[in-house]
Structures are given as structure tokens and as C-alpha cells.
SENU-203909 format. One record per residue: x, y, z of N, C-alpha, C, O in turn. Coordinates in pm, whole numbers, padded with zeros to 5 digits, always signed. Atoms other than C-alpha are relative to their C-alpha. Layout:
BEGIN
XYZXYZXYZXYZ...
//
This chain:
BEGIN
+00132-00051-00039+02097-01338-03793-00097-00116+00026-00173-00122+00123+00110+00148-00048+01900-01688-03809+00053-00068+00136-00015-00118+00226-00017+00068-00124+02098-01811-03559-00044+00033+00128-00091-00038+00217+00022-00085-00114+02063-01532-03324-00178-00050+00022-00234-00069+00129+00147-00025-00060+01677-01570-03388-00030-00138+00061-00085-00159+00169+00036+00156-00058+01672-01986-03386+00052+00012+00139-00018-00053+00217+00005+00014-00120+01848-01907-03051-00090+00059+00115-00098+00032+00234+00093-00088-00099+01607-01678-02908-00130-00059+00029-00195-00053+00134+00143+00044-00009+01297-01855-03015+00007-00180+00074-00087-00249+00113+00031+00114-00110+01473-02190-02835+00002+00033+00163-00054-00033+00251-00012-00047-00160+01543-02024-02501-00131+00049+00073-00166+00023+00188+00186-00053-00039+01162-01846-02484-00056-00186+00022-00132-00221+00112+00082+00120+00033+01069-02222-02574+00039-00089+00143-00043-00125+00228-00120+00036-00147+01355-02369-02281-00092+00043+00093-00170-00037+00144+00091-00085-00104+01172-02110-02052-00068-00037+00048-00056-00051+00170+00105+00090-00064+00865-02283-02019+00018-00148+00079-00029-00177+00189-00033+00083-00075+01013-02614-01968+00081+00033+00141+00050-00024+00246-00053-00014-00134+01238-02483-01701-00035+00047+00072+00025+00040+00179+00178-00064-00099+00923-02307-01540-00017-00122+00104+00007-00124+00225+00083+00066-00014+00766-02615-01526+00115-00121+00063+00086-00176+00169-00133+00081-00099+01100-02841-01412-00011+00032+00141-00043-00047+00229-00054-00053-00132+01189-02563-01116-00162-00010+00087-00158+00011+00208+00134+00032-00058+00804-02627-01014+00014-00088+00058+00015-00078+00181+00068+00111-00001+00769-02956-01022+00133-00085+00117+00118-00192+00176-00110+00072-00050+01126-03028-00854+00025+00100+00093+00075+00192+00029-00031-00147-00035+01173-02751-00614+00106-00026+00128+00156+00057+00204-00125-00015-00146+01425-02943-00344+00081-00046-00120+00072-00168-00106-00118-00012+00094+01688-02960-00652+00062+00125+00015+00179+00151-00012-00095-00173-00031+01752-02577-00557-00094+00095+00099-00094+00218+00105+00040-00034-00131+01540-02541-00253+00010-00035+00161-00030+00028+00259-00039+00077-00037+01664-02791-00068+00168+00040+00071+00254-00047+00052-00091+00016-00014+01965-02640+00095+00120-00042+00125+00221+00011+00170-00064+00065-00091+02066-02880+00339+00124-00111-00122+00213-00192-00097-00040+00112+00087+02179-03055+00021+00047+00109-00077-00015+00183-00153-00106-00140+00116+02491-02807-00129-00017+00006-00135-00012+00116-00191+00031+00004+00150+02420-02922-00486-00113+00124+00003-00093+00240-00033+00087-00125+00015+02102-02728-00446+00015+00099+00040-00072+00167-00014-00004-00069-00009+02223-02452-00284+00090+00054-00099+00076+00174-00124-00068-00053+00130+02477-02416-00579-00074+00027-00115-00070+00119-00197+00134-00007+00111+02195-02489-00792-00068+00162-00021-00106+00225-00120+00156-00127-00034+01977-02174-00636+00097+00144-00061+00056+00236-00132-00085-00122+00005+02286-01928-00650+00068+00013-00158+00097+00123-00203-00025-00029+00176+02401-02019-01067-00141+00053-00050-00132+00157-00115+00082-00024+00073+02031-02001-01171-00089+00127+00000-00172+00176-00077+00104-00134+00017+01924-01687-00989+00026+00104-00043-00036+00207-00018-00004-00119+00105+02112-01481-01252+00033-00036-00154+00084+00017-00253-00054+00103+00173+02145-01729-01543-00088+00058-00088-00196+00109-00060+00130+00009+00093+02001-01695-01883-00119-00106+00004-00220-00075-00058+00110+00052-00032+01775-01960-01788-00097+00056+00065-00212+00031+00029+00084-00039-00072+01616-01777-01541-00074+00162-00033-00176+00220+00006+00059-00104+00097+01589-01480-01761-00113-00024-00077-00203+00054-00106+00127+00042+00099+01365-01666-01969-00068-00018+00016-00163+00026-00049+00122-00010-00063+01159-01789-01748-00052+00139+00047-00169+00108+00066+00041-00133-00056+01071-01443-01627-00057+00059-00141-00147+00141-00156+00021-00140+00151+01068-01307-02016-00140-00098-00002-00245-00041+00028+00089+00078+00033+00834-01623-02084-00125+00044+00073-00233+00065+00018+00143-00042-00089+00596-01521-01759-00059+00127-00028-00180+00138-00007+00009-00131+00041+00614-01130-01887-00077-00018-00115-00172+00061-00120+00023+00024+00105+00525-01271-02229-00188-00042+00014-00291+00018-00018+00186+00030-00061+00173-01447-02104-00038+00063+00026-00124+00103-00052+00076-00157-00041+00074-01150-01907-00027+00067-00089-00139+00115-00102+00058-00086+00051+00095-00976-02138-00088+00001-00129-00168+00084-00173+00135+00023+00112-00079-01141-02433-00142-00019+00079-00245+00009+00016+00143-00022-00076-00373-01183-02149+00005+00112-00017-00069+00137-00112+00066-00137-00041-00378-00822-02078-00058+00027-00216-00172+00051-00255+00069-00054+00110-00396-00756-02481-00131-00050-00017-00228+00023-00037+00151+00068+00045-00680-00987-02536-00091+00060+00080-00187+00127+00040+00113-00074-00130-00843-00883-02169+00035+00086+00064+00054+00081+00185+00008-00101-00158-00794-00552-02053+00009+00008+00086+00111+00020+00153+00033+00015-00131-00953-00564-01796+00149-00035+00056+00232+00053+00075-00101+00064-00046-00677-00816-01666+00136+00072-00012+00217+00059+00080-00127-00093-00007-00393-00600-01744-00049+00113+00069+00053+00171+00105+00001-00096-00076-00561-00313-01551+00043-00067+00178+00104-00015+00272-00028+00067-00132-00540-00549-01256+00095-00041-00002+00099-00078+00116-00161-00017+00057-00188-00603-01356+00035+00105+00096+00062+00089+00215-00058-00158-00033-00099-00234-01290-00037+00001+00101+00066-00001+00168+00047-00059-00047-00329-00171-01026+00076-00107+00168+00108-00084+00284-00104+00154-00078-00154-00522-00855+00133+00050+00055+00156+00049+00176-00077-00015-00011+00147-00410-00883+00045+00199+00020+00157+00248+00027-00016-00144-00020+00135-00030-00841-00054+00015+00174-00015+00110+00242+00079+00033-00116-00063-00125-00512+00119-00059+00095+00125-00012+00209-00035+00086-00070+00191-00372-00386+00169+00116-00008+00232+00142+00094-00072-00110-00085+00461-00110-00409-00052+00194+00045+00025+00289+00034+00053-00060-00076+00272+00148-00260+00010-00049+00119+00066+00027+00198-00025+00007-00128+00252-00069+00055+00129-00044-00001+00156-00099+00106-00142+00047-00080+00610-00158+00060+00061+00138+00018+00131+00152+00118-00013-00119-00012+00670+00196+00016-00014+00073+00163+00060+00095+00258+00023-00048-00093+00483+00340+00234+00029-00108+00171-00011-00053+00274-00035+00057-00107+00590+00083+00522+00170+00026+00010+00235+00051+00112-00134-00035-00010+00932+00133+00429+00095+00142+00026+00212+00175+00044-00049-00176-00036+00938+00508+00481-00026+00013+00138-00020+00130+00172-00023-00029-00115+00904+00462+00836+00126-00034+00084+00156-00019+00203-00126-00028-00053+01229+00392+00839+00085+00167+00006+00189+00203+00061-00100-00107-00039+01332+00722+00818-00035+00081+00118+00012+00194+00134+00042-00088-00120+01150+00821+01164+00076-00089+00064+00098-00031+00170-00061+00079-00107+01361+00514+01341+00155+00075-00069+00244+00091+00015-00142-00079+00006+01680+00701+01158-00019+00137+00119+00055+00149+00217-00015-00124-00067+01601+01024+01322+00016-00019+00169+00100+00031+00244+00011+00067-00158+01499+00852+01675+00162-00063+00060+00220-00052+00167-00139+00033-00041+01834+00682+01634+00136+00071+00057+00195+00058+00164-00047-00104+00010+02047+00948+01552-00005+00085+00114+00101+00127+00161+00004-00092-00096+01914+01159+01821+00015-00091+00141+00052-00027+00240-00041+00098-00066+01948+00856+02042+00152+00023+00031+00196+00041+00144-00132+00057-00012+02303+00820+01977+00079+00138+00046+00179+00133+00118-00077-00104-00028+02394+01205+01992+00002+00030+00141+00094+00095+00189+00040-00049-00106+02238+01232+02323+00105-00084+00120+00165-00032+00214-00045+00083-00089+02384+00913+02489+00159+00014-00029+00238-00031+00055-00153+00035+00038+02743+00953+02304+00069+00157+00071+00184+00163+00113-00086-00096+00003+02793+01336+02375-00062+00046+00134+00019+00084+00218+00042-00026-00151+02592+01410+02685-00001-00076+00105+00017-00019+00213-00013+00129-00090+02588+01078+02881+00115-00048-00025+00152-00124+00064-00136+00080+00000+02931+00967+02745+00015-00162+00020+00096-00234+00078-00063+00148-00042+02852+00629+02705+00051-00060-00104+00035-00012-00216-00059+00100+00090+03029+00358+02530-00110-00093-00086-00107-00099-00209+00108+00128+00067+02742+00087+02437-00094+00073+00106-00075+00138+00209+00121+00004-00083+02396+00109+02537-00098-00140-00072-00060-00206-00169+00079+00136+00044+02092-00187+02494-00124+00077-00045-00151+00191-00006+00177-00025+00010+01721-00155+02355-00007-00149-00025+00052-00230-00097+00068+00138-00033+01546-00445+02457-00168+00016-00045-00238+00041+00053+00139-00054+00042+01165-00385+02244-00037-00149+00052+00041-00234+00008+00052+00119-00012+00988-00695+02381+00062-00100+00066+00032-00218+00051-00106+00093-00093+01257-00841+02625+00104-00037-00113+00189-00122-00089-00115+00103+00094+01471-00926+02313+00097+00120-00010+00089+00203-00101-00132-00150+00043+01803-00651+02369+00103-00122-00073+00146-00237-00086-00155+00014+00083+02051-00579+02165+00076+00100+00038+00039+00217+00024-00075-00068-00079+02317-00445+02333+00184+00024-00124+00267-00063-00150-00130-00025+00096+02628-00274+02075+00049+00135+00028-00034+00222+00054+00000-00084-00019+02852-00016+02120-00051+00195-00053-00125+00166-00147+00018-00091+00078+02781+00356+01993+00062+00027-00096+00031+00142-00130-00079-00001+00148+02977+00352+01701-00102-00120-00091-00119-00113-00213+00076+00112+00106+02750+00034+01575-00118+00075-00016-00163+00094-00129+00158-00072+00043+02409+00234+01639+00027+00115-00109-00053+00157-00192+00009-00188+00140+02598+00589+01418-00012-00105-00093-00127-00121-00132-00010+00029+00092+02715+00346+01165-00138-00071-00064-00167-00098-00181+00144+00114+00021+02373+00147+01182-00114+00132-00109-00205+00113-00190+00104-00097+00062+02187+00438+01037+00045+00015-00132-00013+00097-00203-00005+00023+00179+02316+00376+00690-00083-00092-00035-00133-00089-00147+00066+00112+00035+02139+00081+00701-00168+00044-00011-00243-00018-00087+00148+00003-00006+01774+00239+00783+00012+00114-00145-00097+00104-00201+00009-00072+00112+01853+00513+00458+00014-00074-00098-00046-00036-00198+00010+00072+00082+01945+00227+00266-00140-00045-00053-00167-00065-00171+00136+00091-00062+01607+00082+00356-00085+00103-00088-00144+00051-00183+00077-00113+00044+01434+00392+00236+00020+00006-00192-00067+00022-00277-00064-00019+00097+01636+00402-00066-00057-00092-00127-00096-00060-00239+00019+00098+00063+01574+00085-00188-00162-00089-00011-00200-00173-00092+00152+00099+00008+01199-00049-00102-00085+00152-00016-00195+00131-00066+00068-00108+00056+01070+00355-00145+00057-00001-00155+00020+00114-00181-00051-00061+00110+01223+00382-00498-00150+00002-00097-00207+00098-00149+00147-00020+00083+00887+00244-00679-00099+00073+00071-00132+00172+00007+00066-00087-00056+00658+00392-00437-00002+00188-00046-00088+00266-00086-00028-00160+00059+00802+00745-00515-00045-00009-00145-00148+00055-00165+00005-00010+00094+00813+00670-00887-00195-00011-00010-00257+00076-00072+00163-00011+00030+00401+00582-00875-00061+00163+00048-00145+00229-00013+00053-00096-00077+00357+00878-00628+00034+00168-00067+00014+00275-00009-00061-00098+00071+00511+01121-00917+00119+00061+00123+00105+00184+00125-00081-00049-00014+00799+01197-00699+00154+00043-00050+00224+00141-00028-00158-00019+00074+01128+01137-00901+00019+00172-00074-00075+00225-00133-00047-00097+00052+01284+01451-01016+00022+00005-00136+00113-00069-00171+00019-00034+00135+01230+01556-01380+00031+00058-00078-00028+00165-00090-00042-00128+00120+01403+01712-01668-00059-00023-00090-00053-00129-00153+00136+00032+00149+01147+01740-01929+00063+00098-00073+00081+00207-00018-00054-00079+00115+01312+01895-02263-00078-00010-00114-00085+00072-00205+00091+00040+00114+01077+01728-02480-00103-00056+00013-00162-00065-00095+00023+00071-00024+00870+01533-02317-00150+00098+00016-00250+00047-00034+00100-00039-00069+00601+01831-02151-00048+00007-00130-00128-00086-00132+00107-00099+00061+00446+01997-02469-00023-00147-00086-00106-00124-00174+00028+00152+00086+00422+01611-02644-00146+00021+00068-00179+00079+00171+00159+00025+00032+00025+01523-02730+00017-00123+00130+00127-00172+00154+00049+00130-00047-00123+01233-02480+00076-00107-00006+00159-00153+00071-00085+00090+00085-00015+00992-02704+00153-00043-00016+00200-00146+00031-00101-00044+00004+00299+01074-02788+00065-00025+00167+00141-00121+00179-00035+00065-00107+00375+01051-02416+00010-00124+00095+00063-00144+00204+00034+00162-00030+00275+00689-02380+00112-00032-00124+00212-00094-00089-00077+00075+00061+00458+00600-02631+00139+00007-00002+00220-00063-00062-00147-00020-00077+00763+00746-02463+00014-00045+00080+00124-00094+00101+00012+00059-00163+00672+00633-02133+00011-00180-00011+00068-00245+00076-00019+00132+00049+00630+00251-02332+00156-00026+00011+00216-00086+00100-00172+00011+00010+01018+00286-02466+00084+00054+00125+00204+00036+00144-00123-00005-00111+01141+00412-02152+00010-00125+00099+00100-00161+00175+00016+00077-00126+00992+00152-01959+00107-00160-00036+00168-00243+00032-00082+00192+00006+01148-00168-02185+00128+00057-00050+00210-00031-00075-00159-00023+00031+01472+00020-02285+00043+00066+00079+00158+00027+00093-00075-00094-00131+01575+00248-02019-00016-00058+00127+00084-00059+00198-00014+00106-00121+01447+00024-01718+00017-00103+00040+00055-00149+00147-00055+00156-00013+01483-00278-01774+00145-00050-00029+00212-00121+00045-00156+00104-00003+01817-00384-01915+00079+00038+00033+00184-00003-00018-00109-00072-00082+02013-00178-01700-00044-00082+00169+00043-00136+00238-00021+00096-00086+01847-00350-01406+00007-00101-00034+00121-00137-00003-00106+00127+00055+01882-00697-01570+00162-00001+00013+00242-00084+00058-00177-00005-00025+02232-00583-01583+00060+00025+00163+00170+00000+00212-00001-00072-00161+02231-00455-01231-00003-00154+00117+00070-00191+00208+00011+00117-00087+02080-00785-01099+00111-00132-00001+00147-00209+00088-00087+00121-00014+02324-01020-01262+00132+00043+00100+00197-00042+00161-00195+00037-00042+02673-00905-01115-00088+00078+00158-00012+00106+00250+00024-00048-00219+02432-00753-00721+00002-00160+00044+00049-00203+00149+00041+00129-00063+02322-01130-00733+00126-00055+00058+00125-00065+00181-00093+00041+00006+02655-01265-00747+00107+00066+00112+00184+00005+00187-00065-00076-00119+02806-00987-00529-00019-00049+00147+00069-00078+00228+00065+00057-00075+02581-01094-00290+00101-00104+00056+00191-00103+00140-00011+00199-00107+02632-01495-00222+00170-00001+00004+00229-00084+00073-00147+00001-00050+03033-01382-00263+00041+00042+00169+00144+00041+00235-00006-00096-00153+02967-01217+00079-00082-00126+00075-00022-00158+00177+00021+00130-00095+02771-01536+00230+00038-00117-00012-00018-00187+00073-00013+00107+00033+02895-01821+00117+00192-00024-00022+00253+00077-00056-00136+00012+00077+03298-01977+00037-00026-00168-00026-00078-00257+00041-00103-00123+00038+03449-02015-00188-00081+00055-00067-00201+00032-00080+00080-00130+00046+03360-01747-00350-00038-00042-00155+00026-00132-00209+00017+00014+00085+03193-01731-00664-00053+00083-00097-00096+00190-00055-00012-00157+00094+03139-01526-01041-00122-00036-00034-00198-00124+00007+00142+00060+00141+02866-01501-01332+00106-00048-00099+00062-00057-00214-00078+00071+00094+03120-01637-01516+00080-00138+00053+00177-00195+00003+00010+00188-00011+03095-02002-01306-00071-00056-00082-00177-00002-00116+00103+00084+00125+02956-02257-01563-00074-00063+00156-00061-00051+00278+00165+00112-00148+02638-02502-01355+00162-00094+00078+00211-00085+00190-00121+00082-00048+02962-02757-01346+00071+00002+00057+00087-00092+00135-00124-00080-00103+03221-02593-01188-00073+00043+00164-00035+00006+00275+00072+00009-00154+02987-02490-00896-00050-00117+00117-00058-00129+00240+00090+00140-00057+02815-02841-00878+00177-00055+00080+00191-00117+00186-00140+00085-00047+03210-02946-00818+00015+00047+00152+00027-00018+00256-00045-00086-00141+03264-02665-00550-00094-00035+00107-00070-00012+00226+00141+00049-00132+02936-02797-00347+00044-00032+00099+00024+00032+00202-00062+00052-00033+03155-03048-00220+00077+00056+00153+00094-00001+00260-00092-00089-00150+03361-02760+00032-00053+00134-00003+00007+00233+00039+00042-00133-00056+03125-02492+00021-00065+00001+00099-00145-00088+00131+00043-00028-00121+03051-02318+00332-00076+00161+00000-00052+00261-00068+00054-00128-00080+02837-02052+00504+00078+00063+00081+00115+00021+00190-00100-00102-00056+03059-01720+00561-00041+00096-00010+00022+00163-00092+00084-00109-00041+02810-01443+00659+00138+00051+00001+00238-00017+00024-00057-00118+00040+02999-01114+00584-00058+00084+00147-00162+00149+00159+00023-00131-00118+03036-00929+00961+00105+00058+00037+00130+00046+00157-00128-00106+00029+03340-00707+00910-00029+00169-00036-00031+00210-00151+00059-00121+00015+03231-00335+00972+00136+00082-00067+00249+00037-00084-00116-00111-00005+03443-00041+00887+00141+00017+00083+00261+00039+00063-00085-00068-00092+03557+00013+01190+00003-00174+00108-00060-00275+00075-00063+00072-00092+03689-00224+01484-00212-00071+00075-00278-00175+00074+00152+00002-00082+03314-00172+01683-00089+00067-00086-00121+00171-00028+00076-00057+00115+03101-00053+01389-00090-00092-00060-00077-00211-00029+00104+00074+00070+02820-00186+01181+00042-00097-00063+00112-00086-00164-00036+00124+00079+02858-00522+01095-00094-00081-00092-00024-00155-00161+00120+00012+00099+02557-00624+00886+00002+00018-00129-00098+00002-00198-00004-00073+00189+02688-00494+00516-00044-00115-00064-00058-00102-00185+00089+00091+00112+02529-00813+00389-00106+00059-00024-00147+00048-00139+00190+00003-00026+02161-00684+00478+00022+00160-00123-00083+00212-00161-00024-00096+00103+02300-00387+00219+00012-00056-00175+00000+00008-00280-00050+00067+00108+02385-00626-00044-00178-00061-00036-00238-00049-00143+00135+00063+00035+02032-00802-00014-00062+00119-00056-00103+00113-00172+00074-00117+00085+01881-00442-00076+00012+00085-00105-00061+00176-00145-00009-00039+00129+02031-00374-00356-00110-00136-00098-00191-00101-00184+00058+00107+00098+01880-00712-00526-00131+00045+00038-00190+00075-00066+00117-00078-00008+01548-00567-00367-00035+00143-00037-00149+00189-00036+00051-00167+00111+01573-00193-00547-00029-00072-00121-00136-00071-00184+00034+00071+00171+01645-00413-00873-00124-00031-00055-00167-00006-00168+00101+00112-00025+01363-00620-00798-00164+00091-00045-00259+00074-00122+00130-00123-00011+01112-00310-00731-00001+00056-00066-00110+00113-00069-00024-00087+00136+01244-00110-01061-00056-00088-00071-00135-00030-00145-00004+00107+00098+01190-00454-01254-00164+00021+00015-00224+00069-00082+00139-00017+00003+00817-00449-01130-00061+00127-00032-00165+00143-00096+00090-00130+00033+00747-00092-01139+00011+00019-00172-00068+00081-00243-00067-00022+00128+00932-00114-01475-00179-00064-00126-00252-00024-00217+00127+00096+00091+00643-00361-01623-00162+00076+00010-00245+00088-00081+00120-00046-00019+00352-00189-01427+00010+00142-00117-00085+00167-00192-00007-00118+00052+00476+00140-01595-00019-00012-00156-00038+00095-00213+00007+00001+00128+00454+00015-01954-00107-00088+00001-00139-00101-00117+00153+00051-00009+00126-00188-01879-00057+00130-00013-00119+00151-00117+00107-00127-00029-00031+00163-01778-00004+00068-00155-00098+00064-00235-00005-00076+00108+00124+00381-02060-00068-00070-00139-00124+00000-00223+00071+00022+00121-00001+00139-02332-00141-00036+00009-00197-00081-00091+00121-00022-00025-00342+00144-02156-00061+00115+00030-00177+00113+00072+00022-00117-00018-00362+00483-02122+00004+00032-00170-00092+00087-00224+00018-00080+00124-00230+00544-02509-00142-00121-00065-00213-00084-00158+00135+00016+00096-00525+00291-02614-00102+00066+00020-00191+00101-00058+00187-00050-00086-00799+00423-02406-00027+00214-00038-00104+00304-00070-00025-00162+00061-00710+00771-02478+00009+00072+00141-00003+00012+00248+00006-00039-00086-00675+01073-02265-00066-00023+00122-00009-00006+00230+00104-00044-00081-00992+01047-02076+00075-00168+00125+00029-00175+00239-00028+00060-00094-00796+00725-01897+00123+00046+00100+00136-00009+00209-00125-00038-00015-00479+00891-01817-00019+00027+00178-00132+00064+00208+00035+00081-00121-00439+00822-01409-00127-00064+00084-00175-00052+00197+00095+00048-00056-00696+00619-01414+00023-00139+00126+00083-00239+00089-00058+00065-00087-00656+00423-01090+00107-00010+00093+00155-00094+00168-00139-00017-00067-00390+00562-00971-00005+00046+00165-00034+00161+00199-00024-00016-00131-00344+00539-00599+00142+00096+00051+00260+00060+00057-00146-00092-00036-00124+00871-00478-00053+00065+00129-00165+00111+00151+00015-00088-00152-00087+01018-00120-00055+00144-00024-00025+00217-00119+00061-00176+00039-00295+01368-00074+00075+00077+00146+00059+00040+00263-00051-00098-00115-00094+01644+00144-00105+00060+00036-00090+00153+00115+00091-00092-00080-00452+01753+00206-00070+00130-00099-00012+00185-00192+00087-00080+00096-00718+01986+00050+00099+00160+00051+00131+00199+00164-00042-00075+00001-00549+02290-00056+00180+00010-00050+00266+00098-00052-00171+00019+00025-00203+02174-00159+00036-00132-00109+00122-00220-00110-00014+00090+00140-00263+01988-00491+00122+00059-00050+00206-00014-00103-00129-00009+00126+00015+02236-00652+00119-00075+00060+00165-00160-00017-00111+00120-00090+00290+02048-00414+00002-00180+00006+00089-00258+00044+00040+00171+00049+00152+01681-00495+00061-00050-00102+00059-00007-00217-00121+00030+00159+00422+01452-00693+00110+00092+00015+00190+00089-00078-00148-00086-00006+00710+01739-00547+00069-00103+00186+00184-00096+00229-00093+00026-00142+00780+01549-00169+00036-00102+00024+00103-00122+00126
//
């Protein structure tokens, strides 16, 4: 048990220094004309080092917000704000799915063609119809993954409340607290280490685990190469499944933030008491007359 804690309280401590290292040095693993650092960038962006720094930056915030309020409302309101607009920009992918879609049915089953181009701005891209059907996984992905917090601020997620509705105020913050640091977070933590890794196995050879030590990578620098992942399904099909792999590390990313904003709010809501409870909360209106449907679309 001491050990566990002497190790915890050196890694929080580590944290800061390696803050203040990856600052101060930033072409050691930004730098990737120079493979060391790109080995560098790809061990540390799911290491326990880089955990710490993140726990360490979580840790400041949030002793500011206890001391200053205030500052933790601008916290939430920061980050409840900033996916709101990725949200809402990202849900217009599902009007270029439909456009597509009806694109592709029209030109594949009534025109019979093979490939067609869209050129928006003189810049075409010309692929056959099998790349534009398969391409439309990619704009639901899109939706999937940069709407997920957006919905969650906008009360959309789907709800089984067994215990949760007839709970006091209170009582619901202090559920909404424990869901936010035990139910959201270390499942994406867990999520991010082995998407990260999934990932740079798909751009990069040779390939590599979370279970490379720093050493073993720094060795492989030496003959690693850039091997973009463009192997569709099919023969003439969507070749892009990297830009799927990046958006998974961007759902993670957007759970991880909404995850923090959501337990900023709830334990500023259970101090302040009811009378704060969505205070600030930025949510889309379907329009006067259709509050009971608000938080259902």
C-alpha cells in the first residue's frame, strides 16, 4: 500500500516536470523530420507519463475552480461551449450524407455510371461509385464521433432512470459527480490507450504496441516509415479507414472533456443548490411551443 501511494505521489510530482520538459523542448517529439521524435510523439501519447501530465493539469483546475468559482464556471461554460460548436458544425455532416446518398442512387441506378467527379472550387475528385456508397460511413462516423458531447450537453442521450428520477437535487449531483470520474473516464483512458496505438499501426511501419518500452521504439526510428492505410473493402471502395481511426481518438477526446465539464457542473450545481441547476447551460430550442420534445432529438 505505501508503495502504491509513494508511486502515485512520484508520478503526479514527474507530471509537472514532464509538463514543463515537453514545453520547453517541443522538437524532441515535434520535430518529425527527425524519427526519434516521431517515435517519441507516438510512445508518449498514451504513456503513463502523459497521463500525468493531464491528471496534474485536471488537478490545478480544479483546486482554482474550488478556491474561485467563478473560474470553474468558466471551466464548464468553456468547455460545454466548445463542444457545442464542434457539435453543431459536425452535424452538418449528416445533410452531405443524405446529398451523397441521393447523389450516388441517382447517378448509379438511373444514369448507370461508373465514377463521377465533384470539383467544389476547381479542386475534383474524381472516384468510382462504389467509393462515394462506401464514403458515407465516413460522414456518420463524423456525426458519431464530434456530435457525441454536443448531444450529451443538449440532454439528448437516451436514459434509463431506475433510481436516479425521484433522487433530491443533491443526491443527483452527487451521482452525476461519480458517474463522471468512474463511469467516464477510465473506460475512455482505456479506450484511448490501445485507439492511440491502433491508430499509428495503420500509418506508420513497423508496426507498433502499448506494450513498446521508449527504447525499443527509439531503436526502430532507425527503419521506420510512413505507410498511410488505403486498402478499402472492396477493390474500388473507400480507402480512407485511417480518417476512422483518427475519429475514434477524437470521440475519446470529446467524452474526456465533456467527462470533466460534467463533474465541474454537478459539483457546482450540488454547492450552489437547486436554484443553480442549468445555470448556463447553452441548449438548442425547437421553438416556442415544443419545450415537452427538448433533450428527446
Amino acid at each position: 500500500m505505501l508503495d502504491a501511494l509513494s508511486w502515485l505521489v512520484t508520478q503526479i510530482g514527474l507530471g509537472f516536470y514532464n509538463l514543463f520538459f515537453a514545453v520547453t523542448h517541443p522538437s524532441l517529439w515535434l520535430d518529425w523530420s527527425d524519427k526519434e521524435a516521431l517515435m517519441r510523439f507516438v510512445y508518449y501519447g498514451a504513456s503513463v507519463e502523459f497521463f500525468f501530465v493531464v491528471f496534474d493539469i485536471f488537478l490545478v483546475v480544479t483546486l482554482i475552480g474550488l478556491i474561485f468559482r467563478p473560474f470553474m464556471w468558466a471551466c464548464v461554460r468553456g468547455l460545454e461551449g466548445f463542444a457545442n460548436a464542434v457539435g453543431r458544425t459536425a452535424a452538418w455532416a449528416g445533410l452531405i450524407m443524405v446529398a451523397q446518398q441521393t447523389l450516388v442512387v441517382f447517378l448509379q441506378s438511373i444514369f448507370r455510371l461508373g465514377e463521377f467527379t465533384i470539383a467544389p472550387l476547381g479542386l475534383g475528385i474524381t472516384q468510382s461509385v462504389g467509393w462515394w456508397s462506401e464514403g458515407l460511413k465516413f460522414w456518420n462516423a463524423v456525426v458519431i464521433a464530434l456530435c457525441v458531447s454536443y448531444t450529451f450537453v443538449q440532454g439528448g442521450h437516451v436514459r434509463v432512470d431506475l433510481i436516479y428520477a425521484p433522487l433530491r437535487h443533491r443526491a443527483k449531483r452527487a451521482v452525476d459527480m461519480f458517474g463522471a470520474l468512474f463511469l467516464m473516464i477510465p473506460p475512455m483512458v482505456l479506450t484511448w490507450m490501445y485507439a492511440w496505438f491502433f491508430l499509428w499501426r495503420h500509418l506508420i511501419t513497423p508496426k507498433v504496441s502499448a506494450s513498446d518500452q521508449l527504447e525499443l521504439m527509439l531503436r526502430k526510428s532507425s527503419i521506420v516509415k510512413w505507410n498511410v492505410e488505403t486498402i478499402g473493402f472492396s477493390p474500388d471502395g473507400f480507402n480512407g479507414y485511417f480518417l476512422f481511426k483518427i475519429l475514434m481518438l477524437c470521440f475519446v477526446a470529446m467524452v474526456l472533456l465533456q467527462a470533466v465539464a460534467f463533474f465541474y457542473r454537478s459539483y457546482l450545481e450540488f454547492v450552489e443548490g437547486e436554484a443553480s441547476a442549468g445555470k448556463y447551460l447553452d441548449r438548442d430550442s425547437l421553438g416556442e411551443g415544443e419545450e415537452a420534445y427538448e433533450g428527446t432529438h
